[in-house]
C-alpha positions, 0 to 999 in steps of 0.5 A: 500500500506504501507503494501505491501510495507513493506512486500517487503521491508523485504523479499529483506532485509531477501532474503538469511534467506528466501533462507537459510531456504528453503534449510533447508526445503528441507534438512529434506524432501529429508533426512527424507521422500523422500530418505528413501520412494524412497530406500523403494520403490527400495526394494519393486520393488526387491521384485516383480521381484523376486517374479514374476521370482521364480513364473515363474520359479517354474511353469515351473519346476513343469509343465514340469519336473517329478522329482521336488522336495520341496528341489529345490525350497529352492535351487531357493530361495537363489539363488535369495537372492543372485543375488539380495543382499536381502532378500526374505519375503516369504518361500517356502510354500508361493511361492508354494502358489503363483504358484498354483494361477497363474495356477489355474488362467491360461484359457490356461490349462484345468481345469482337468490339473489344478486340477492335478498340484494343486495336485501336488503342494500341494504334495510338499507342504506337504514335506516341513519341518513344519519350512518352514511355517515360514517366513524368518528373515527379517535383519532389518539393511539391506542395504537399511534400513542402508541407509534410517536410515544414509539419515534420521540421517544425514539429521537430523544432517544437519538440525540442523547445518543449523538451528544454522547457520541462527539463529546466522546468523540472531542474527549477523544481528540483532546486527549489524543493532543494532549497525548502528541505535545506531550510528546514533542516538548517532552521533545525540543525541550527537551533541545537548546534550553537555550541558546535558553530561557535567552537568551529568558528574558535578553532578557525580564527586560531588557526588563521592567526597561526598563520605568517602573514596573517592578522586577525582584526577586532571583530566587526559588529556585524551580523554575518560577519564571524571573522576579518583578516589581513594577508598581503595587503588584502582584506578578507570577510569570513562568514562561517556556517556550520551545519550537522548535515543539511545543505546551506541554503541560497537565503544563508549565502544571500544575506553575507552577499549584500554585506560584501557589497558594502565592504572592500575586499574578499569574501569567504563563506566557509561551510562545511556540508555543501551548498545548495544548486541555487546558493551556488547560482547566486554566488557566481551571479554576484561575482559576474557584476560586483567590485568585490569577490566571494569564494565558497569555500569547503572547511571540514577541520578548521584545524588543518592549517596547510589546506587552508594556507593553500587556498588564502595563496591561491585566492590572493594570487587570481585576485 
C-alpha cells in the first residue's frame, strides 16, 4: 500500500511534467507521422480521381469519336495537372494502358468490339513519341511534400523547445524543493548546534592567526560577519556556517552577499556540508557584476592549517 501510495503521491506532485510531456508526445506524432501520412494520403486520393476521370474520359473519346488522336490525350493530361495543382505519375502510354483494361474488362461490349478498340488503342499507342514511355518528373518539393517536410521540421523544432522547457522546468523544481528541505533542516540543525558553530568558528580564527602573514582584526559588529583578516595587503570577510548535515541554503549565502557589497575586499563563506544548486547560482551571479569577490569555500577541520594556507595563496594570487 506504501507503494501505491507513493506512486500517487508523485504523479499529483509531477501532474503538469506528466501533462507537459504528453503534449510533447503528441507534438512529434501529429508533426512527424500523422500530418505528413494524412497530406500523403490527400495526394494519393488526387491521384485516383484523376486517374479514374482521364480513364473515363479517354474511353469515351476513343469509343465514340473517329478522329482521336495520341496528341489529345497529352492535351487531357495537363489539363488535369492543372485543375488539380499536381502532378500526374503516369504518361500517356500508361493511361492508354489503363483504358484498354477497363474495356477489355467491360461484359457490356462484345468481345469482337473489344478486340477492335484494343486495336485501336494500341494504334495510338504506337504514335506516341518513344519519350512518352517515360514517366513524368515527379517535383519532389511539391506542395504537399513542402508541407509534410515544414509539419515534420517544425514539429521537430517544437519538440525540442518543449523538451528544454520541462527539463529546466523540472531542474527549477528540483532546486527549489532543494532549497525548502535545506531550510528546514538548517532552521533545525541550527537551533541545537550553537555550541558546535561557535567552537568551529574558535578553532578557525586560531588557526588563521597561526598563520605568517596573517592578522586577525577586532571583530566587526556585524551580523554575518564571524571573522576579518589581513594577508598581503588584502582584506578578507569570513562568514562561517556550520551545519550537522543539511545543505546551506541560497537565503544563508544571500544575506553575507549584500554585506560584501558594502565592504572592500574578499569574501569567504566557509561551510562545511555543501551548498545548495541555487546558493551556488547566486554566488557566481554576484561575482559576474560586483567590485568585490566571494569564494565558497569547503572547511571540514578548521584545524588543518596547510589546506587552508593553500587556498588564502591561491585566492590572493587570481585576485
Amino acid at each position: 500500500m506504501n507503494i501505491v501510495k507513493d506512486i500517487w503521491n508523485w504523479i499529483l506532485r509531477n501532474v503538469s511534467n506528466l501533462i507537459g510531456f504528453l503534449g510533447l508526445i503528441a507534438t512529434i506524432y501529429f508533426g512527424a507521422f500523422y500530418i505528413p501520412d494524412y497530406l500523403e494520403e490527400i495526394k494519393s486520393e488526387k491521384i485516383r480521381t484523376i486517374n479514374k476521370e482521364l480513364v473515363r474520359t479517354t474511353k469515351e473519346l476513343i469509343f465514340n469519336d473517329t478522329t482521336f488522336e495520341a496528341v489529345d490525350i497529352k492535351v487531357l493530361i495537363d489539363s488535369k495537372k492543372i485543375t488539380y495543382g499536381i502532378e500526374y505519375p503516369f504518361n500517356a502510354i500508361q493511361l492508354l494502358f489503363f483504358v484498354q483494361e477497363s474495356f477489355m474488362e467491360d461484359s457490356y461490349l462484345p468481345l469482337s468490339r473489344r478486340k477492335e478498340l484494343f486495336d485501336k488503342i494500341e494504334l495510338l499507342k504506337s504514335n506516341l513519341k518513344v519519350n512518352d514511355n517515360r514517366p513524368p518528373k515527379s517535383s519532389f518539393l511539391g506542395t504537399l511534400d513542402l508541407l509534410s517536410i515544414l509539419s515534420a521540421s517544425l514539429s521537430v523544432i517544437i519538440a525540442i523547445i518543449a523538451f528544454i522547457s520541462l527539463y529546466r522546468k523540472r531542474q527549477l523544481e528540483k532546486a527549489k524543493e532543494e532549497e525548502l528541505t535545506t531550510l528546514e533542516e538548517q532552521a533545525i540543525n541550527e537551533s541545537s548546534s550553537f555550541d558546535r558553530h561557535r567552537k568551529f568558528e574558535s578553532n578557525l580564527t586560531e588557526t588563521l592567526s597561526s598563520i605568517e602573514g596573517v592578522k586577525v582584526l577586532s571583530k566587526i559588529q556585524r551580523t554575518g560577519i564571524d571573522i576579518c583578516f589581513t594577508f598581503r595587503d588584502r582584506t578578507f570577510y569570513v562568514e562561517v556556517k556550520n551545519l550537522n548535515r543539511s545543505k546551506v541554503a541560497q537565503s544563508s549565502v544571500a544575506n553575507f552577499l549584500l554585506l560584501m557589497n558594502e565592504y572592500e575586499g574578499i569574501g569567504l563563506f566557509v561551510y562545511n556540508t555543501e551548498l545548495t544548486q541555487m546558493a551556488k547560482k547566486r554566488i557566481n551571479e554576484f561575482n559576474k557584476f560586483s567590485t568585490s569577490m566571494v569564494y565558497p569555500i569547503r572547511v571540514q577541520n578548521p584545524k588543518d592549517k596547510r589546506r587552508i594556507l593553500n587556498l588564502l595563496e591561491t585566492i590572493s594570487s587570481s585576485t
